[in-house]
N, C-alpha and C positions, 0 to 999 in steps of 0.2 A: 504494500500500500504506500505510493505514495505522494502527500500532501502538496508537492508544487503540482503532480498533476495535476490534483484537484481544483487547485486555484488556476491551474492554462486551462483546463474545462469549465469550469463558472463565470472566469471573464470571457470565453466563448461565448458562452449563455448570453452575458450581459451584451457583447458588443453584437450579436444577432439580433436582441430586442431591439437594438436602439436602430440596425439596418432596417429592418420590418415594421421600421416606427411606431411600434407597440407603447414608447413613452412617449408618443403624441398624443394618446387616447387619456394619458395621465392628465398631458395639458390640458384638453378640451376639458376633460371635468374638471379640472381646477378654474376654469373659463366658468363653467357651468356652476361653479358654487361662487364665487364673487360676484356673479351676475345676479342668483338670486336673492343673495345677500344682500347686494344693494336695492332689488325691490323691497326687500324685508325692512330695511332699513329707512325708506319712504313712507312706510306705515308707522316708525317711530317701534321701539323695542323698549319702552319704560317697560319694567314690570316682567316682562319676556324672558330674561336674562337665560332660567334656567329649561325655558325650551327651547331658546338659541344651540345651548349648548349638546341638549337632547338630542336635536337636528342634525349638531356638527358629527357625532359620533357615530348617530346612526348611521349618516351619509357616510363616513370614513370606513365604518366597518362593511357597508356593503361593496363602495369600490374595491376595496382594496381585496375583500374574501373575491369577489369577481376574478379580480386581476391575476391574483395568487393561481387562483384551479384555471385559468385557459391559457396563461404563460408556461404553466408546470406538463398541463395535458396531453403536449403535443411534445414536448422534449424527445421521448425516445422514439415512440413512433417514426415521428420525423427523421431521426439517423436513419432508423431502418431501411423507411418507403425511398429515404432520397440515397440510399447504399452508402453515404459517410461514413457510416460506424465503419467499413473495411478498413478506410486508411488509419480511421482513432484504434482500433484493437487491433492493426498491425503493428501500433506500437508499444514499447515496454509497459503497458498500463493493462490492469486485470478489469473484467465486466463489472467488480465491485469498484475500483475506480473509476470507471465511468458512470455508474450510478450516485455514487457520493459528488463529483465534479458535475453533475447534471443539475441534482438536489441542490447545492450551493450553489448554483449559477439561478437557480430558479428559486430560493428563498430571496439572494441579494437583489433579482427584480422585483419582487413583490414588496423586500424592503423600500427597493431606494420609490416605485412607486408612491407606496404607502406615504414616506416620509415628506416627499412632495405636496400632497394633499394634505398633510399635517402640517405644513408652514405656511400654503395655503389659508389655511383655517384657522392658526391662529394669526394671521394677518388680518382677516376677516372680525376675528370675536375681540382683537384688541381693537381695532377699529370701532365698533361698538363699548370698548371698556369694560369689557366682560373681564375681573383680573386672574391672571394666572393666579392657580393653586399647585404646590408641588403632587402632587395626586395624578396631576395631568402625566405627569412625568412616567408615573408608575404605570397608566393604560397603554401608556405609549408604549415601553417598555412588553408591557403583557401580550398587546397586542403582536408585536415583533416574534415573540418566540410562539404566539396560537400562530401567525401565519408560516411559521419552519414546518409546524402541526402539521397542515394545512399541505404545503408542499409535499409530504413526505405520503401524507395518504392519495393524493391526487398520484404522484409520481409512482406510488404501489399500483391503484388500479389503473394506468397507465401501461403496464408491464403484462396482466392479465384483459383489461377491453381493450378496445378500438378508444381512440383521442373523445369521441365523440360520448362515449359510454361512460368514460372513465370523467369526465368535468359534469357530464349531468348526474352521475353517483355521487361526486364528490361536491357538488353544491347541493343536490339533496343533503348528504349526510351534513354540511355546515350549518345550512339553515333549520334542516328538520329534526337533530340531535336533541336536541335541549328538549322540544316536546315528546320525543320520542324516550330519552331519560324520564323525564317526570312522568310519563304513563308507567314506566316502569317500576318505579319508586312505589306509584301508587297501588300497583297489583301487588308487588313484593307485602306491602301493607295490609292488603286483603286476600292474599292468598294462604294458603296450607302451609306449613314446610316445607312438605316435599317439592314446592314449584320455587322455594327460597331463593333455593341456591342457583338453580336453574336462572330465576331474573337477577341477580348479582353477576352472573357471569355474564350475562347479555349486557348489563352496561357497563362491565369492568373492558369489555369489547369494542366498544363504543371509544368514538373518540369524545374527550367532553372537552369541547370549543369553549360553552361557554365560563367556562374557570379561567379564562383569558379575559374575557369580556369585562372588563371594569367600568364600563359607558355607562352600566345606571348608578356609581356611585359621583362619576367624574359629574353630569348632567347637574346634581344638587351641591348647594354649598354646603361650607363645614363638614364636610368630610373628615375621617381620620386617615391617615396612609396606612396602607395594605403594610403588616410586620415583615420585618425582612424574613423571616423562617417560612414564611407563606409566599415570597418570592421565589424563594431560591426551591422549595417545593415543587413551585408550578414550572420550574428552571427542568429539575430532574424530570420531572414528568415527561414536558416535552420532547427531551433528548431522547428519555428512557422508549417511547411513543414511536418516536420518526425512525429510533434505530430499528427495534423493532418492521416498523414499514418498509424499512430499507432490505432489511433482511427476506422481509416477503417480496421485493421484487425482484431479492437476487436470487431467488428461488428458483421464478420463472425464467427470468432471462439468459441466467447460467444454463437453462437446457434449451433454448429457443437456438432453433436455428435460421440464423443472420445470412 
């Protein structure tokens, strides 16, 4: 394994997004949230403050989950259909390094994505004088390692569907997660024993996005900040999660024939 290739495969990543102008579509909604902003702001925002901020999050977290699963979904396929991979696995690099140097070339667009829209936005809510709270720091932060999450499951089912399969599973399971955990929660609650364990395991399965999701604490003031042993938590999780994922694509792809 090893790590410079990872990094000549991730800025592969990156500098192909920026060929495919994939971080134009960043600009335009960055376009698209200053613009609405400034109508929001015509109607005057006394009072508003903490559904400004509502707004700002919600909107971040759906670009950005967007951006994360249709930049990540097409990654290997793409080598395949377009016969690349021959000359990248003709060279000293194993199909687990190509998986790992894919993954980080597709978290660091969703990052630098992400982060765009987030200065965006707070360009936007200081503008209004909405004031930072350190707290912001922390979703920012959460949200950065749910979207590694994020890449790593996309980049699994990837490996097993078609591009097409593999980003509609994977925004189903971002968005539909959370309600699909809490039905679970709720059968575990009223069900037998015997079916316990059975729903424990189904969402121990599940990816849980939203324990990344700090947007409805960020949204209200006075907040307290998330403890650091509950970061570094959600730190191990994700890592713990995506290696995992990683390991299931190298499953498949190590027997695929390329």
């Amino acid at each position: 394994m090893s790590v410079r290739a990872w990094w000549v495969l991730a800025k592969g990543v990156v500098l192909e997004a920026v060929r495919r102008k994939d971080l134009w579509v960043v600009g335009i909604l960055g376009a698209l949230i200053v613009g609405a902003a400034g109508l929001l702001g015509l109607f005057g925002i006394q009072g508003l403050e903490a559904f400004a901020k509502d707004l700002a999050v919600g909107v971040l977290g759906l670009f950005s989950t967007v951006m994360a699963v249709l930049s990540t979904a097409r990654l290997i396929p793409e080598e395949i259909g377009r016969r690349t991979v021959y000359p990248l696995l003709a060279r000293p690099i194993s199909r687990l390094d190509l998986l790992v140097g894919k993954l980080l070339g597709g978290a660091l667009v969703s990052w630098t994505a992400f982060l765009v829209l987030c200065a965006l936005t707070s360009v936007v809510l200081a503008a209004f004088r909405i004031p930072f709270e350190p707290l912001m720091l922390q979703y920012v932060i959460a949200k950065m390692l749910g979207l590694v999450l994020l890449c790593g499951v996309t980049l699994a089912l990837s490996c097993w569907m078609t591009p097409q399969a593999a980003a509609t599973m994977s925004l189903i399971l971002a968005f539909g997660s959370p309600m699909v955990v809490r039905a679970l929660v709720m059968a575990h609650e009223t069900s037998g024993e015997g079916l316990r364990a059975l729903f424990r395991l189904l969402n121990a399965m599940l990816p849980q996005y939203s324990l990344f999701d700090l947007g409805a604490r960020v949204a209200n003031f006075g907040w307290p900040m998330v403890p650091a042993w509950v970061m570094a938590w959600l730190t191990a999780y994700a890592l713990c999660y995506t290696a995992a994922m990683l390991a299931l694509a190298w499953v498949r792809f190590e027997r695929q024939a390329v």
